[in-house]
OpenMM code with the backbone's topology and positions (N, CA, C; nanometers):
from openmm import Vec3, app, unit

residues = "UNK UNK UNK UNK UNK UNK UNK UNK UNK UNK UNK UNK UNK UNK UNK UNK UNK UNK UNK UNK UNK UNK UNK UNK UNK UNK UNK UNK UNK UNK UNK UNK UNK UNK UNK UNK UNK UNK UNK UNK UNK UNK UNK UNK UNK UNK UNK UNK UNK UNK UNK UNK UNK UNK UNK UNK UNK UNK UNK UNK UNK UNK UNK UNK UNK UNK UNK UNK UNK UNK UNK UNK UNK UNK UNK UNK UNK UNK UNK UNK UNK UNK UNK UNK UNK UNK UNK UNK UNK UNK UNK UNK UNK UNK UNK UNK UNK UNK UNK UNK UNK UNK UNK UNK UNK UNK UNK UNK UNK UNK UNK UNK UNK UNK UNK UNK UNK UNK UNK UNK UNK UNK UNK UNK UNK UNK UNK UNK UNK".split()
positions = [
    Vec3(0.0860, -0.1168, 0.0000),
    Vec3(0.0000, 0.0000, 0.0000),
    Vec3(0.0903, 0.1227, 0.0000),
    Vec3(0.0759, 0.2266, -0.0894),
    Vec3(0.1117, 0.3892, -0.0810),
    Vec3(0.1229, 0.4684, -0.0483),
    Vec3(0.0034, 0.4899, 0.0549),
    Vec3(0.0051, 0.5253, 0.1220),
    Vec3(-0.0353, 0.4980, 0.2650),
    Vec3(-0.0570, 0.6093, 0.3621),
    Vec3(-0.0562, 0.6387, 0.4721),
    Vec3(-0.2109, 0.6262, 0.5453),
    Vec3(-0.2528, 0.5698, 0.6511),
    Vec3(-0.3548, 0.5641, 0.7651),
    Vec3(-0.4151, 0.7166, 0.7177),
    Vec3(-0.3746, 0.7767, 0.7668),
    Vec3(-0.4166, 0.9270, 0.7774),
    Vec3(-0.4716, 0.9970, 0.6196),
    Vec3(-0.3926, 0.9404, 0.5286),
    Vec3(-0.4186, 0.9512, 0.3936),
    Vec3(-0.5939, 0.8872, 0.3640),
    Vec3(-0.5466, 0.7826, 0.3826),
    Vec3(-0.7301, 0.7017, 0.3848),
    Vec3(-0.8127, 0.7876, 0.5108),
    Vec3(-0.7871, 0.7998, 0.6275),
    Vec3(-0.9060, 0.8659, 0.6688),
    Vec3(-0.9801, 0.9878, 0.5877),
    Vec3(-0.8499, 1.0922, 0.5712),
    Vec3(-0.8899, 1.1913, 0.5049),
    Vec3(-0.9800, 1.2114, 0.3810),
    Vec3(-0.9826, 1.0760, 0.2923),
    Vec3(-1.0058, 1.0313, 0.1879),
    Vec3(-1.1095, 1.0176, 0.1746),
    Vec3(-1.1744, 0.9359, 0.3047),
    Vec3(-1.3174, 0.9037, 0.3802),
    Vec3(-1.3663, 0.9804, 0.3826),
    Vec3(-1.3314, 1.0933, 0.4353),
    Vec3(-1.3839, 1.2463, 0.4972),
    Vec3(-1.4176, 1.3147, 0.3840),
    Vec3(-1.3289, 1.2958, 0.2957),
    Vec3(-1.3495, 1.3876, 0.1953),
    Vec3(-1.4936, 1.3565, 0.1123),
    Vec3(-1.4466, 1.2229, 0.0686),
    Vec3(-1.5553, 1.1675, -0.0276),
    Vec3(-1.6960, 1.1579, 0.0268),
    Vec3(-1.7096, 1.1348, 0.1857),
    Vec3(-1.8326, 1.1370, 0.2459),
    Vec3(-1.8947, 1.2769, 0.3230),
    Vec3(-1.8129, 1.3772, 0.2860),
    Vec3(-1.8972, 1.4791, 0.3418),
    Vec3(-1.9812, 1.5335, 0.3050),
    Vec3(-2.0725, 1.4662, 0.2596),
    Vec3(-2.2172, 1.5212, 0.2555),
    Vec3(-2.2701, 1.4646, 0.3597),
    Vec3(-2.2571, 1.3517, 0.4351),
    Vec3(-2.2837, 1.3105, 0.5625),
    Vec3(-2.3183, 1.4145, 0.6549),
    Vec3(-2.1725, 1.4924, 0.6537),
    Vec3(-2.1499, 1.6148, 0.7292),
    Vec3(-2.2467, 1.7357, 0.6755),
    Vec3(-2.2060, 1.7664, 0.6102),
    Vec3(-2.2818, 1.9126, 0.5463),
    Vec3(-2.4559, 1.8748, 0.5005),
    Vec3(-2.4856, 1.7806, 0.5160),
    Vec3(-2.6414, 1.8040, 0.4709),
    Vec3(-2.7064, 1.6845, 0.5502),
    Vec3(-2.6201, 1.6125, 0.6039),
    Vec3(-2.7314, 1.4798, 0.6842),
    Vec3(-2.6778, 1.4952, 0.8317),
    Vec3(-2.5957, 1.5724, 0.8550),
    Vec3(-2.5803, 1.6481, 1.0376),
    Vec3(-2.5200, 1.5143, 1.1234),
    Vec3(-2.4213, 1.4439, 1.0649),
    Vec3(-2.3687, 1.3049, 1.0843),
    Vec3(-2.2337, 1.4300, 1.1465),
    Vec3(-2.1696, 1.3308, 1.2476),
    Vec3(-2.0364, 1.4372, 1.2653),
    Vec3(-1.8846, 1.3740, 1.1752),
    Vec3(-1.8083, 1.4654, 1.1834),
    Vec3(-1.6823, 1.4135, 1.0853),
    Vec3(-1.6430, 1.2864, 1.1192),
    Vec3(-1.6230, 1.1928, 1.0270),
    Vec3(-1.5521, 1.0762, 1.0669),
    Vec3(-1.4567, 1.0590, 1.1723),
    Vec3(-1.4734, 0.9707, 1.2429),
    Vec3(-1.3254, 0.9394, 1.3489),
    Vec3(-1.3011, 0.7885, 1.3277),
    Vec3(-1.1577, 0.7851, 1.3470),
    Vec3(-1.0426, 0.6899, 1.2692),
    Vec3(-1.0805, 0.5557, 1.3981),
    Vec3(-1.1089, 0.4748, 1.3841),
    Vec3(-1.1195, 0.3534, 1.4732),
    Vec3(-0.9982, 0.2321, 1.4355),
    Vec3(-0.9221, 0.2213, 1.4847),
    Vec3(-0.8325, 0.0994, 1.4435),
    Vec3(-0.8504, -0.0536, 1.4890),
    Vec3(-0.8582, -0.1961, 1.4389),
    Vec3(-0.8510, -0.3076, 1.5418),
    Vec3(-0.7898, -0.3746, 1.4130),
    Vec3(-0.6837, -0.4211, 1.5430),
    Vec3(-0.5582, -0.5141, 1.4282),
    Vec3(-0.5524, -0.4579, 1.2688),
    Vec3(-0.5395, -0.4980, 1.2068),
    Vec3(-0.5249, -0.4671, 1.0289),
    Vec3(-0.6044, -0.3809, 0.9822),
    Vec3(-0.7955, -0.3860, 1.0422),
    Vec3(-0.8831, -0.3442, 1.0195),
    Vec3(-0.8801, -0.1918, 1.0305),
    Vec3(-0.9232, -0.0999, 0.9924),
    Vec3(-0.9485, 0.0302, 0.9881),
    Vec3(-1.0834, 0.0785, 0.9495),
    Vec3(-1.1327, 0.1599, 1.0601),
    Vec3(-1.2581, 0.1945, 1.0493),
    Vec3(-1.2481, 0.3292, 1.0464),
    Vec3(-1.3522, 0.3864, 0.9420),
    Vec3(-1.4068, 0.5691, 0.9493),
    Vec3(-1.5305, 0.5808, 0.9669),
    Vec3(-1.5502, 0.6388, 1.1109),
    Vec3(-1.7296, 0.6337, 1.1402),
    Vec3(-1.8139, 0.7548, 1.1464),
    Vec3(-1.8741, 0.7979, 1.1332),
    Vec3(-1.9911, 0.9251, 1.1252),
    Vec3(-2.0985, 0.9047, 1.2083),
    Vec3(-2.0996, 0.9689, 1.2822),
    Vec3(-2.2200, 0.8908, 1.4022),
    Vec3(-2.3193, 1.0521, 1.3323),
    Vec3(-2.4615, 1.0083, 1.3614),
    Vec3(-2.5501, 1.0966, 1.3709),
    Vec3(-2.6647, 1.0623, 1.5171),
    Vec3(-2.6018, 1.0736, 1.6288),
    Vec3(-2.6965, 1.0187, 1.7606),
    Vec3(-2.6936, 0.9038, 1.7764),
    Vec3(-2.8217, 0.7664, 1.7853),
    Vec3(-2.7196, 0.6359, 1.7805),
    Vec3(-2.7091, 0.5572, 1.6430),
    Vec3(-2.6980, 0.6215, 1.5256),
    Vec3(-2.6851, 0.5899, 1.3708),
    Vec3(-2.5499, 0.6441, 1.3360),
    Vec3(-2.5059, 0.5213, 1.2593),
    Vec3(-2.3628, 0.5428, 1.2422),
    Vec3(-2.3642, 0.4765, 1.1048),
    Vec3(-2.2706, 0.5207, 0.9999),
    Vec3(-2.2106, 0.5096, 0.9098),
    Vec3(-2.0513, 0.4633, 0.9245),
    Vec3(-1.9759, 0.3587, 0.8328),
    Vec3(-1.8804, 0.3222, 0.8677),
    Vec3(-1.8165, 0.2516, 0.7656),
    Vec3(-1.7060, 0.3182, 0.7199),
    Vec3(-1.6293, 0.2660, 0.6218),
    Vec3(-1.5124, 0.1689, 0.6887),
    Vec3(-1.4957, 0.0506, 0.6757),
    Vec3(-1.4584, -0.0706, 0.6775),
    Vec3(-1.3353, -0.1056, 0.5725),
    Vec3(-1.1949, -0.0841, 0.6514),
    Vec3(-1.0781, -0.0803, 0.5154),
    Vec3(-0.9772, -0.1832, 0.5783),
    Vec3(-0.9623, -0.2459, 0.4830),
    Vec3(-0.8125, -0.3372, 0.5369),
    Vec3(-0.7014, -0.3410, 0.4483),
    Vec3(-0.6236, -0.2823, 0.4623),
    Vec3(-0.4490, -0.2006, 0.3592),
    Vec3(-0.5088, -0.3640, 0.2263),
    Vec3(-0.4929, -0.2503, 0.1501),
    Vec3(-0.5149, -0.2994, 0.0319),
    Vec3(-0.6800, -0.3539, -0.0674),
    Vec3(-0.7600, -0.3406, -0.0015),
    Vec3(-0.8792, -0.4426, -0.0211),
    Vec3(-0.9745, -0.3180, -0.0034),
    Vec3(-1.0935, -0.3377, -0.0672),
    Vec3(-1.1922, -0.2576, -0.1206),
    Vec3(-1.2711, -0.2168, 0.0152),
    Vec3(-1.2888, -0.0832, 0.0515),
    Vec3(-1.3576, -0.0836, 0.1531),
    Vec3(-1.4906, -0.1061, 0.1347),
    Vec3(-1.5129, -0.1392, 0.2343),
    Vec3(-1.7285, -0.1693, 0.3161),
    Vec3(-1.7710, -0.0539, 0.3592),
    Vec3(-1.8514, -0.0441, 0.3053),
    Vec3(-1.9664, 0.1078, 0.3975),
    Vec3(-2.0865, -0.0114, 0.4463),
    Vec3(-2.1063, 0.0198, 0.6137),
    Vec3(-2.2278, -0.0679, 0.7099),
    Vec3(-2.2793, 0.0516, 0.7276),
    Vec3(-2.3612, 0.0353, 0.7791),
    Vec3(-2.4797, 0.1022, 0.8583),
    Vec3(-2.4766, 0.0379, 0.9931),
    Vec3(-2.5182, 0.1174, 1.0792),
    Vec3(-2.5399, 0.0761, 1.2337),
    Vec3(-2.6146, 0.1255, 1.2999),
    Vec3(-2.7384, 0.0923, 1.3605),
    Vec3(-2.8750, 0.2006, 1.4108),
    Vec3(-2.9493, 0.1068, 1.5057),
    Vec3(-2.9992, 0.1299, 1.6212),
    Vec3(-3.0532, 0.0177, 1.7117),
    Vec3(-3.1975, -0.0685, 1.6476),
    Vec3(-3.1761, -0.1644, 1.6771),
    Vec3(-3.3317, -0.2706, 1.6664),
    Vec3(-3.4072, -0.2442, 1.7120),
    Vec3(-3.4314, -0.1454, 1.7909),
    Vec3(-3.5739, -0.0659, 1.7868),
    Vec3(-3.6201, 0.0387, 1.7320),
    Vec3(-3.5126, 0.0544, 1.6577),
    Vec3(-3.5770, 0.1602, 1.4859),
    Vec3(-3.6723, 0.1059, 1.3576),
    Vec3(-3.6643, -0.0752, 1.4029),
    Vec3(-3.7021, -0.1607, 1.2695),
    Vec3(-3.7528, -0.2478, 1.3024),
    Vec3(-3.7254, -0.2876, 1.4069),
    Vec3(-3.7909, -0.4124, 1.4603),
    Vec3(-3.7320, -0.5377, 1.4106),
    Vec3(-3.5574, -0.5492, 1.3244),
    Vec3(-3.5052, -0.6324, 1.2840),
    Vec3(-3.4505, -0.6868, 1.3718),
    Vec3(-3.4008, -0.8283, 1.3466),
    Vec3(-3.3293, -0.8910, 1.4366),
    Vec3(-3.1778, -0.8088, 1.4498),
    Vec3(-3.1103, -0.8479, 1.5554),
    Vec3(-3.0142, -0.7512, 1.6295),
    Vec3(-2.8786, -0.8610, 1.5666),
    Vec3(-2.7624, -0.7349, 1.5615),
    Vec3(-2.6722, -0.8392, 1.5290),
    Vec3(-2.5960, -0.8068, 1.6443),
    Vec3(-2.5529, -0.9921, 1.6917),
    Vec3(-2.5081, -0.9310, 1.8251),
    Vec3(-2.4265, -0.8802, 1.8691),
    Vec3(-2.3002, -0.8938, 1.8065),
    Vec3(-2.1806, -0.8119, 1.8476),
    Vec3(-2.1612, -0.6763, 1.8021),
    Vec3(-2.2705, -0.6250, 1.7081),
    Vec3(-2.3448, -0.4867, 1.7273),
    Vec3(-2.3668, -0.4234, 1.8115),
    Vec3(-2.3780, -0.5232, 1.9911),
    Vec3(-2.4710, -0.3584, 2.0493),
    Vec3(-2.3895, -0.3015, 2.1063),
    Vec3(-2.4643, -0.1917, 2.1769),
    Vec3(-2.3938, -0.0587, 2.2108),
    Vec3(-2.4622, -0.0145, 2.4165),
    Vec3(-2.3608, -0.0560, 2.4672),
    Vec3(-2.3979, -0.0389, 2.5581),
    Vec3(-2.5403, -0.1159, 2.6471),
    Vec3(-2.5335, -0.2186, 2.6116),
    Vec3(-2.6184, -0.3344, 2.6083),
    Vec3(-2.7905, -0.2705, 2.4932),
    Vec3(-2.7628, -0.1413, 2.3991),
    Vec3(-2.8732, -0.1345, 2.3437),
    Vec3(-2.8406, -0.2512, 2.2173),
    Vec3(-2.9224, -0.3519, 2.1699),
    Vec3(-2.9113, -0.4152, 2.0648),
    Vec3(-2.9005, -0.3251, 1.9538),
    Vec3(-2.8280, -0.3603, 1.8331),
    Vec3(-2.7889, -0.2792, 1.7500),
    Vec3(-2.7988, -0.3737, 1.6015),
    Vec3(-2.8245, -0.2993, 1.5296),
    Vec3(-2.8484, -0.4220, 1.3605),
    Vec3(-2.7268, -0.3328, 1.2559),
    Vec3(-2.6928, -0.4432, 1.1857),
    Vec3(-2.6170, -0.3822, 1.0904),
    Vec3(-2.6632, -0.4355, 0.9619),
    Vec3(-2.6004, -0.3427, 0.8568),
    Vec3(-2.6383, -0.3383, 0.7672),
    Vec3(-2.5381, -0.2945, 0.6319),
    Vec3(-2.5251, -0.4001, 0.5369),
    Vec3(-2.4185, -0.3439, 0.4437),
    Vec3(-2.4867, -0.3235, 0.2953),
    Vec3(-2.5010, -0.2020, 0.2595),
    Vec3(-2.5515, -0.1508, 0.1796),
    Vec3(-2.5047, -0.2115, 0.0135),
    Vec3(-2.5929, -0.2582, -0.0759),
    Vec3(-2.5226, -0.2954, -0.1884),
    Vec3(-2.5245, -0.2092, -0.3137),
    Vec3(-2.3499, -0.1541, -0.3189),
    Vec3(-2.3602, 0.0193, -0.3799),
    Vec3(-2.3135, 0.0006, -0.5331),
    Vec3(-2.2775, -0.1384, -0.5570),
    Vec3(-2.1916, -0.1730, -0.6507),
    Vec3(-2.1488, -0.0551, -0.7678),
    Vec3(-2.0314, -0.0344, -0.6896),
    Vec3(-1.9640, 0.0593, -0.7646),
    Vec3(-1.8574, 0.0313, -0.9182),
    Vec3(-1.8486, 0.0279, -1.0064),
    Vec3(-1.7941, 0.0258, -1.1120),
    Vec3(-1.6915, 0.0662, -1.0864),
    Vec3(-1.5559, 0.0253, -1.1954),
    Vec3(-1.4691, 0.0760, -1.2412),
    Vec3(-1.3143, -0.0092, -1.1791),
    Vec3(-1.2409, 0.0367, -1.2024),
    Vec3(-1.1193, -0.0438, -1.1663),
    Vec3(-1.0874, -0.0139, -1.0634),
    Vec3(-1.0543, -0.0735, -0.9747),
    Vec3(-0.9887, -0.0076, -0.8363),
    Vec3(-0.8324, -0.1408, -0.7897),
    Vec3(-0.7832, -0.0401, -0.7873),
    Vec3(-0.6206, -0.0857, -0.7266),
    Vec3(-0.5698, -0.0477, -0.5974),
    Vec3(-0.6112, -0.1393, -0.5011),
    Vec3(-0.5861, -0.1336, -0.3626),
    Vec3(-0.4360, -0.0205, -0.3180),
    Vec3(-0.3491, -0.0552, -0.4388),
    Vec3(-0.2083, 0.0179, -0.3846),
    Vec3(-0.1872, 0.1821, -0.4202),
    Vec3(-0.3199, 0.1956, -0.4621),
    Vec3(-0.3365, 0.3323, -0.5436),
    Vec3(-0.4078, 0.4154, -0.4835),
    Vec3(-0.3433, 0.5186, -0.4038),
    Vec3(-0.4862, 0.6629, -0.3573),
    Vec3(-0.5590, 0.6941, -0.4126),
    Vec3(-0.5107, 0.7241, -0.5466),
    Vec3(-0.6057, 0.8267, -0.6169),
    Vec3(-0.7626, 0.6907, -0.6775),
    Vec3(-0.6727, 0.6000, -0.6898),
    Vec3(-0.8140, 0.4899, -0.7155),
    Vec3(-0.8770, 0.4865, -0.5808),
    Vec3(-0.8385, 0.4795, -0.4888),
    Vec3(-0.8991, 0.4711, -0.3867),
    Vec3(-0.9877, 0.5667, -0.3487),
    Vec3(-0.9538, 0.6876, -0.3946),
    Vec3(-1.0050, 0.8399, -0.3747),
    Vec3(-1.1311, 0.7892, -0.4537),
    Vec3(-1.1070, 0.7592, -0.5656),
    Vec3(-1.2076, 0.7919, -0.6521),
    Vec3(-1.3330, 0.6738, -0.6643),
    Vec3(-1.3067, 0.5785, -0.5703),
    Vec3(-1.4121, 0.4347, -0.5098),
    Vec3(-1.4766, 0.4631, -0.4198),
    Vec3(-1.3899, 0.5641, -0.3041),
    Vec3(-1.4840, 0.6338, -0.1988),
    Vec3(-1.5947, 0.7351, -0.2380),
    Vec3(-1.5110, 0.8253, -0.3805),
    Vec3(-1.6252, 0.9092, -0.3967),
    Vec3(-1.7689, 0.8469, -0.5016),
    Vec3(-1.7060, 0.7686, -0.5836),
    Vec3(-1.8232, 0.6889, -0.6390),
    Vec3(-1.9131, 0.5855, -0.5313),
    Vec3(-1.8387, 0.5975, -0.4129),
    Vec3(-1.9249, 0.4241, -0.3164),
    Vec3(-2.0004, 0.6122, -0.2482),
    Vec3(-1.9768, 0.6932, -0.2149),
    Vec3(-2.0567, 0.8430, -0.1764),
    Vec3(-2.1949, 0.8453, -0.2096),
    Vec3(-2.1807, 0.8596, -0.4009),
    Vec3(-2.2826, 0.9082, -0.3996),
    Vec3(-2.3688, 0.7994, -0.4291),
    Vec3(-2.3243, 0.6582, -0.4538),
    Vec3(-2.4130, 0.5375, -0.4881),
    Vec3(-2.5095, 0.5120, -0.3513),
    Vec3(-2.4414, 0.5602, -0.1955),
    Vec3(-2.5242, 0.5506, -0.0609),
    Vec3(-2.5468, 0.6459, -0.0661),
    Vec3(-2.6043, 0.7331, -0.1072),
    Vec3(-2.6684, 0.8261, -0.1408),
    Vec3(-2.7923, 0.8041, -0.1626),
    Vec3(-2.7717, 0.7037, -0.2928),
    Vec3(-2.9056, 0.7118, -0.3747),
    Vec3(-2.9663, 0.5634, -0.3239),
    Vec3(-2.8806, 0.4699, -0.2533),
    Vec3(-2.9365, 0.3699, -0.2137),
    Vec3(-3.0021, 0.3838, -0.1078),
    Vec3(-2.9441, 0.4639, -0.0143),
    Vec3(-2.9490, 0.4618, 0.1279),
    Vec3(-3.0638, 0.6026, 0.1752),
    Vec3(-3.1340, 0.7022, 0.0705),
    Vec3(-3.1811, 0.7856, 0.1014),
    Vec3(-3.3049, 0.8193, 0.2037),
    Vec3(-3.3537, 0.6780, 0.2398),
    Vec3(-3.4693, 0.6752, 0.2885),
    Vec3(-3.4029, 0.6778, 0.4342),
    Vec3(-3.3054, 0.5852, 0.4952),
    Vec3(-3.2138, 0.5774, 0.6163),
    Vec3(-3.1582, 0.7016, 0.6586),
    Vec3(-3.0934, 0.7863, 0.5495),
    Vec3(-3.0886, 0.9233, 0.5396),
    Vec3(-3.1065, 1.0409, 0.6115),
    Vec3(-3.2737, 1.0116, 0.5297),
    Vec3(-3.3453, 1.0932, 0.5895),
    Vec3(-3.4785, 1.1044, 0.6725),
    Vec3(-3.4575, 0.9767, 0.7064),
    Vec3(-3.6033, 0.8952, 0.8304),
    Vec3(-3.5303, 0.9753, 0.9445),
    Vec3(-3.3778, 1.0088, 0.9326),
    Vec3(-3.3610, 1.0535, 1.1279),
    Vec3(-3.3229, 1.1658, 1.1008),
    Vec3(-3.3522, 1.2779, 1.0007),
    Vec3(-3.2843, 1.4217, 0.9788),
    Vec3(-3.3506, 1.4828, 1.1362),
    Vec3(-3.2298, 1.5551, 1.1521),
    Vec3(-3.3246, 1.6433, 1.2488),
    Vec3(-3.3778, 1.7688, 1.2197),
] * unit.nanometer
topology = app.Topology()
chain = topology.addChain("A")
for resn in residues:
    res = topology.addResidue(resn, chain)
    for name in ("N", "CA", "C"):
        topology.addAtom(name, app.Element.getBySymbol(name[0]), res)
């Protein structure tokens, strides 16, 4: 990989701030466990979360409690003993992407952006405040 931890968060940030500026989600913060790398956007207890492991295509989940839906809970989801469901959005993004490459990477985050955008609009905006 090319780059740098800090490089991919920023990357996150960049490509997903409309989170920020129009869905009132706060700026991503960098979560690390072993290899894994997480960028999360909480909006209250709804969270957004890009899912990266050096080299390999990131995951955007969703995360919002089981009593928003009445879905079954996934369990190592919850949050403070609230049950919590997840959810991985299917954004299928096009185009070539090369794990060792920023600027491909840049440009998967901003295409996987606006595809949860248009997938995800109802989740969106069911909790605007």
């Amino acid at each position: 990989m090319s780059y740098l931890v800090s490089d991919l968060v920023d990357s996150c940030n960049a490509a997903f701030i409309r989170l920020v500026e129009v869905y009132g989600f706060s700026a991503g913060k960098k979560r690390q466990v072993g290899r894994e790398l997480y960028v999360e956007f909480h909006r209250g207890p709804h969270t957004v979360s890009l899912a990266c492991e050096p080299g390999g295509l990131p995951i955007v989940e969703i995360f919002y409690p089981a009593s928003d839906t009445g879905e079954k809970a996934t369990p190592w989801a919850a949050r403070s003993g609230v049950p919590y469901c997840r959810k991985v959005p299917c954004l299928q993004v096009e185009g070539k992407f090369d794990g060792k490459s920023l600027e491909d990477m840049k440009e998967f985050l901003r295409l996987s952006a606006e595809r949860f955008e248009e997938v995800e609009a109802e989740f969106l905006h069911r909790y605007e405040n």
